[in-house]
Structure formats: C-alpha cells, structure tokens
FIBA-989003 format. One record per residue (C-alpha): z, x negated, y negated; residue in three letters. Coordinates in steps of 0.05 Angstrom, whole numbers, plus 5000, padded with zeros to 4 digits. Each point is the difference from the previous one (the first is absolute). Layout:
ZXYALA ...
***
This chain:
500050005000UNK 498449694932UNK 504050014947UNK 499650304926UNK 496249514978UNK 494449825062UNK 498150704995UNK 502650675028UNK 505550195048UNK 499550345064UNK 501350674992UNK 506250445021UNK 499450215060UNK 502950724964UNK 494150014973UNK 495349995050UNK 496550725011UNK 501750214929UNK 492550164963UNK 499650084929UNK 501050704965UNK 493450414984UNK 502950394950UNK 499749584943UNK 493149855019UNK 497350644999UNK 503850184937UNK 497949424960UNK 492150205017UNK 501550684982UNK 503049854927UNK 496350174940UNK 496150685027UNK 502350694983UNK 495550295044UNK 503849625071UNK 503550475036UNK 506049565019UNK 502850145065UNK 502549285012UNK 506049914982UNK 506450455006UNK 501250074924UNK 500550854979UNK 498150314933UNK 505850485002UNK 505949744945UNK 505949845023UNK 506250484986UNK 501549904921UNK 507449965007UNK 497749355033UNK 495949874952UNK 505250154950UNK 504949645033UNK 495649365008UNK 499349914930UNK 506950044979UNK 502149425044UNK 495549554962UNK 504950054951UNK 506449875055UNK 502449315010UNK 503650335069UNK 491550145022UNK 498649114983UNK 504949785052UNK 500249775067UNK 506450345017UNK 501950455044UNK 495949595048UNK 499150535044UNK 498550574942UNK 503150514966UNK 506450325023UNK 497350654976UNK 493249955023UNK 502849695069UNK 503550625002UNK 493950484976UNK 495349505058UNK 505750225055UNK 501050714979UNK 492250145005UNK 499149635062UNK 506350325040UNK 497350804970UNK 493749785036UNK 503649785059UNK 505450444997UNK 505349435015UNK 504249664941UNK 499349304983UNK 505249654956UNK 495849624934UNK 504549515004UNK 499949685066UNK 493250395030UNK 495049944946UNK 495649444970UNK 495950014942UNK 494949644999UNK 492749714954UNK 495550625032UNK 499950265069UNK 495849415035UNK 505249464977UNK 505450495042UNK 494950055056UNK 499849104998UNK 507350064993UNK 501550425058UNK 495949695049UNK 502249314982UNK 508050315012UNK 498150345071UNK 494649545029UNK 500149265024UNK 493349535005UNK 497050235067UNK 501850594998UNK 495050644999UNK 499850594965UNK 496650695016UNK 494450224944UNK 495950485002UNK 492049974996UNK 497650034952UNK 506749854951UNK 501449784931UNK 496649274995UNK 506349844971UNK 504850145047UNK 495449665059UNK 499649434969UNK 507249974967UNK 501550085078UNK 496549245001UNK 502949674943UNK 506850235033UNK 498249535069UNK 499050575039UNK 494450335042UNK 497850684985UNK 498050515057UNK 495750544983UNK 500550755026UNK 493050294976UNK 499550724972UNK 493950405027UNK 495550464965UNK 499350695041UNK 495350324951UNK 502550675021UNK 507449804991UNK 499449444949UNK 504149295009UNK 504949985053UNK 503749395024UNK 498849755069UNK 507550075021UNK 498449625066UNK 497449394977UNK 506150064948UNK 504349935056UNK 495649485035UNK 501149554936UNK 507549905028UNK 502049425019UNK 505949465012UNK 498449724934UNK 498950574965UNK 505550094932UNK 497250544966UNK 495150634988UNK 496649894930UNK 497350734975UNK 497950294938UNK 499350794997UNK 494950244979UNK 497049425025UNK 495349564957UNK 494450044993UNK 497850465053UNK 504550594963UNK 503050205081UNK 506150335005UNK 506049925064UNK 502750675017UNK 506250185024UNK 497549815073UNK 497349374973UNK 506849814963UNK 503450205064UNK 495949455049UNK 502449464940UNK 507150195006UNK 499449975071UNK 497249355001UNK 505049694947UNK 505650225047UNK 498349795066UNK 497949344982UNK 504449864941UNK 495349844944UNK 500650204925UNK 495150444957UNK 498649734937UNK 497150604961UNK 494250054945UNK 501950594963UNK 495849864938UNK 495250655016UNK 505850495045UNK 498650614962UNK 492649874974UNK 498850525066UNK 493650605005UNK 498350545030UNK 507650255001UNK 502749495051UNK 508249924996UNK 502749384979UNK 503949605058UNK 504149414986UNK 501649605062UNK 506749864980UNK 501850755009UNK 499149885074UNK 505849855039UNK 503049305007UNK 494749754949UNK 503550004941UNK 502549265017UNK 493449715031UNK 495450234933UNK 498949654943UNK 497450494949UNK 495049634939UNK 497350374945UNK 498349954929UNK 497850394938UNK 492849855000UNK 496550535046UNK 504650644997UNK 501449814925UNK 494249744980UNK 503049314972UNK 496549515031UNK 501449514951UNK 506750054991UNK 501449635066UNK 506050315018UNK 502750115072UNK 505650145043UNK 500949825076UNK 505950425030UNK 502650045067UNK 506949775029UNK 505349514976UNK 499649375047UNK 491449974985UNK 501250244937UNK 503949334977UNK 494449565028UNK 494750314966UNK 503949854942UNK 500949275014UNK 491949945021UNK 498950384923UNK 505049504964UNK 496149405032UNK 493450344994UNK 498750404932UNK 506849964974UNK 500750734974UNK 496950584987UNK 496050014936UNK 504450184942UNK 495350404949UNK 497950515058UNK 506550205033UNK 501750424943UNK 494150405009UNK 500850035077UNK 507150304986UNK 496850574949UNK 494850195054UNK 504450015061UNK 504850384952UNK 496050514963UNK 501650865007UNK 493449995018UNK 499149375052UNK 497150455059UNK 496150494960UNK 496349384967UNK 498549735071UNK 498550585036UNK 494050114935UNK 497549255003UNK 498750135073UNK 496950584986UNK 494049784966UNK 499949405037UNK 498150505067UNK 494150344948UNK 497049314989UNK 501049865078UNK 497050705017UNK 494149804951UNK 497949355031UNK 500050385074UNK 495450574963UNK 495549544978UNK 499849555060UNK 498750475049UNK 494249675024UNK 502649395007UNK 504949675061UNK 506350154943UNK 507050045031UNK 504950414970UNK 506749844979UNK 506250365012UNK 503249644939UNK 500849414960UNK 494749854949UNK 493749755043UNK 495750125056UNK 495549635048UNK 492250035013UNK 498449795061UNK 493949634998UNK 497949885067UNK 495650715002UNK 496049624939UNK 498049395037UNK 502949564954UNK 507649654987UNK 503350224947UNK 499849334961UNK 492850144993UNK 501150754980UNK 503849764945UNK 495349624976UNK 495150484998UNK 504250524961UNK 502049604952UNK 492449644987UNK 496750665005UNK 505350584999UNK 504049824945UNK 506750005048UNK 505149645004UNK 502449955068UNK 504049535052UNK 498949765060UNK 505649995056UNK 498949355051UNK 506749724981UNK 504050665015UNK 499750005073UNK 497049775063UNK 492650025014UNK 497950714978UNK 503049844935UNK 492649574988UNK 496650814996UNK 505550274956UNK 498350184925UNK 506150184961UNK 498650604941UNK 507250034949UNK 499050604973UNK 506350054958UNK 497049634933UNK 493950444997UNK 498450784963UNK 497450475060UNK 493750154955UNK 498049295017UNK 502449945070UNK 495350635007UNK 493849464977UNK 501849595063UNK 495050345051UNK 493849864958UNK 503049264985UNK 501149855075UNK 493050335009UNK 496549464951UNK 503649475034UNK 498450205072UNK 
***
C-alpha cells in the first residue's frame, strides 16, 4: 500500500460494494428547465406546518437554539419525540432514558445500527429498500440480506414472507425495514408485521424501524406499528423525523426511540458521530409534533399526496407502472420495455422533459429494471402530461 504521498491508498474494505448516488446526477441535468417534471428526488411542494415555520424563525434569535447542549436534544422535544412515538405504538417510553434526538432520521438509522450490529454481522433488508439504509448496513461492517417484495398485479406488492424467513441465519443481528417501503411505495399488513415479530422472537434479533413515512398510507389501510405487538416493545428501535409527515426536510431533525439499555448506545454512537441534533430546527420539530392540529395537518398532506399518486397510475395505464400503497414514489418496471431503466431515464429526461431515477443501487438484480417516479414535489395537472412524455421518449 503506498503512502500519502506515492499516490492513493487502498480502499476500505467498508467501502467495497458502495456505488455512487444517482440522485444528484439526475438533478443537476435537470436544473434550469421549468418545463422537467421532477420526479427524482424526494423533495414535496406542500409547506411545512407554519407554527414550524414560526417557530423556526424565532430561534434564530435564541442563543439556547446555537448550542451544542443537551447533546442528546431537547428535554421537551425528547418528550414530544417519545409521546408521538408511544400514541403510535401504544406503549410509553420515558424522554429521558428511551429517546434520542438526533441530525434527521438517517443519522438515527447509522446510529442504531452501529449500537446493535457488530462487523460481520448481517442484517435483513428488503428488495428493493432505501439506498440508504442498504448501504448504511455496509459502512456499519455488516452484510445485508435481502427479502424481495413481489408485484401481484392483481394484489399489488407483497413481501415474500418465506424468503424473509430464509434470510435467518446464525449471524443474523437484525431486521432493517422501512414502512411504507422506499421506493417501491409497498405496505406490511398485520400478517406481514406478525411473520417479523415472529422472527425477532425465535431467533433473538432486534428491529431497527424506519418510521419516516408510517402514516403516509392509501387506499384506507390502518396504520400498524410493530412495537404494538407483543414482546416487541424491547427488541424495536423506532427512527423518525420531521421531513416526510411534516414536510421539513431541511430542518434535519430526528428522533430514534425504543428501550432504555439501546437507547443509551445510540446516544454514545450520536455523541461520537454528529454530536447533536441540529439546534435551529428542534424548535420547529417541537411546534409540529405539538400543534392542536398535528393529525388533521397530516392526515390532509397525505391526502393530496394519494391524488398526485392516483394521477401518475391514470396516466400510466399503458405502461408496466406499479402502484404504491404509500410513501411518496412508485416503481416502473422496465423489463416489459426492453430496456433497463438507466437507459429509460435517459430517454425521458433527453426527450421527455422528466426527471426520473433509476434504482440499480436499491436492491439485488431486478433493481437494474426499476425506474423510480417521486410524485410528492409535483401539481397533478402536470403528472397528468406524463403519458404523452413517456410516449415521446418510448
């Protein structure tokens, strides 16, 4: 291996398997042209709530919002973070010793894999998943596993509970989910959410819980929080954030929350890792998970997130589109079009005017034929232009 100054360093093995993030990419050819529908990134259009707003702007002016301290947040948002999460769950959690704040809901998901997991060990995804917890899953040492979903066009995405439980094995620390799951927009049911529990149980592992989206859910289905289930309150490690539900992406402002003994590792991972949560935003994560009218404001967000998902599907009906039960993306499946999805991006964006982002780093193989549409930062009137677009670019 040379050294710094005979050229470049080997590089760490954590590395290895980790490709570059297309986002960016795709966004940065996209700038600078009204008329690009942009579907690649998971930014929305819909403001956030203004008593965060409000809130935000008068801790410029607070020297308690340009400190470090408390390292691990707020007492009172700590104590908003744990009251939301445990009405979800229906269990209590004390803000104190149970609840981390933390620089937006991916640092908690670094944090609580590097407090559950050692190097070698693997962790159960499923496919396709969040390119950022997969490969946060790498960075940690660890080997991911992946439990695919399957598209039943008459039933929409289901996860393949038998190769879940195939996944299992002696090395195996923890079950990594996000729900709704990104980017395919699939949704575990109660049955679903059962096999997990089961699985956390019998073979002692911990669920480390991407909450971000929980109640960005269409079509009526319940919410379900797998910490309600029996004996999983102390195996679940709930992370969320403010910047789906609440529409406050850049605030960067997150919460992991789950019992005590985790709880305090997390905490020391986030001291030697970020430090603290960011000062200037916690205020306004307190005024939204605070406000009279906290569910209400959800509950319409969601709303006319499900028109603009209910537009794409109108006017992709001729096309292999696969509809999401939630979240704020879906998947086109772009083996029926002869071509990988890397190339159909291409052509939308060169001759479609669409911004739009190819999936080979969210999963295993199929992942190569998986076009992700966000259609949370777009008006439905122009989501309704995107079966003539896709027809110029095909």
């Amino acid at each position: 291996m040379s050294g710094p100054e005979g050229g470049a360093r080997t590089r760490p093995g954590r590395l290895s398997g980790i490709p570059g993030f297309d986002i960016d990419g795709v966004a940065r050819a996209a700038e600078g042209d009204p008329d690009i529908l942009r579907l690649e990134n998971l930014d929305t259009d819909l403001r956030p709530p203004a008593a965060a707003v409000a809130a935000t702007r008068a801790a410029l002016e607070s020297p308690a919002a340009n400190s470090y301290l408390p390292f691990t947040g707020r007492a009172d948002l700590r104590a908003a973070a744990a009251r939301h999460v445990g009405r979800l769950a229906g269990q209590p959690y004390n803000p104190d010793r149970e609840c981390v704040i933390t620089a937006g809901g991916t640092e908690g998901l670094l944090n609580a894999l590097l407090a559950t997991v050692d190097p070698g060990d693997e962790v159960i995804l499923t496919d396709p998943t969040y390119a950022g917890m997969l490969q946060r899953v790498r960075l940690a040492g660890a080997v991911p596993r992946l439990a695919p979903w399957v598209f039943d066009s008459a039933g929409g995405w289901r996860l393949d509970l038998d190769a879940l439980t195939d996944c299992v094995a002696p090395r195996t620390r923890a079950l990594f989910i996000m729900n709704p799951s990104m980017p395919s927009g699939g949704v575990l049911d109660a049955d679903d959410w059962a096999a997990v529990a089961e699985l956390c149980h019998h073979h002692d592992l911990w669920l480390i819980y991407n909450a971000a989206m929980e109640r960005i859910l269409y079509d009526g289905r319940p919410h379900l929080h797998p910490a309600s289930l029996p004996g999983m309150r102390e195996r679940t490690l709930t992370v969320g954030s403010v910047s789906k539900e609440y529409r406050m992406i850049g605030w960067r402002t997150g919460w992991v929350v789950g019992p005590a003994a985790a709880l305090a590792d997390v905490a020391k991972v986030g001291i030697y890792n970020v430090v603290t949560g960011v000062g200037i935003g916690q205020p306004g994560a307190l005024a939204a998970l605070t406000a009279a009218d906290e569910a209400d404001d959800v509950a319409a967000s969601v709303g006319r997130w499900e028109l603009r998902r209910d537009a794409v599907l109108e006017a992709l009906s001729d096309y292999p589109v696969q509809p999401a039960g939630g979240g704020w993306s879906l998947l086109v499946d772009t083996r029926p079009l002869g071509l990988p999805a890397r190339e159909l991006s291409k052509r939308l964006l060169a001759s479609a005017r669409v911004a739009a982002t190819p999936m080979d780093a969210w999963g295993g193989p199929d992942a190569e034929y998986q076009l992700r549409l966000v259609f949370s930062n777009e008006p439905v009137a122009r989501l309704r232009t995107l079966g003539d677009r896709f027809a110029r670019a095909l």
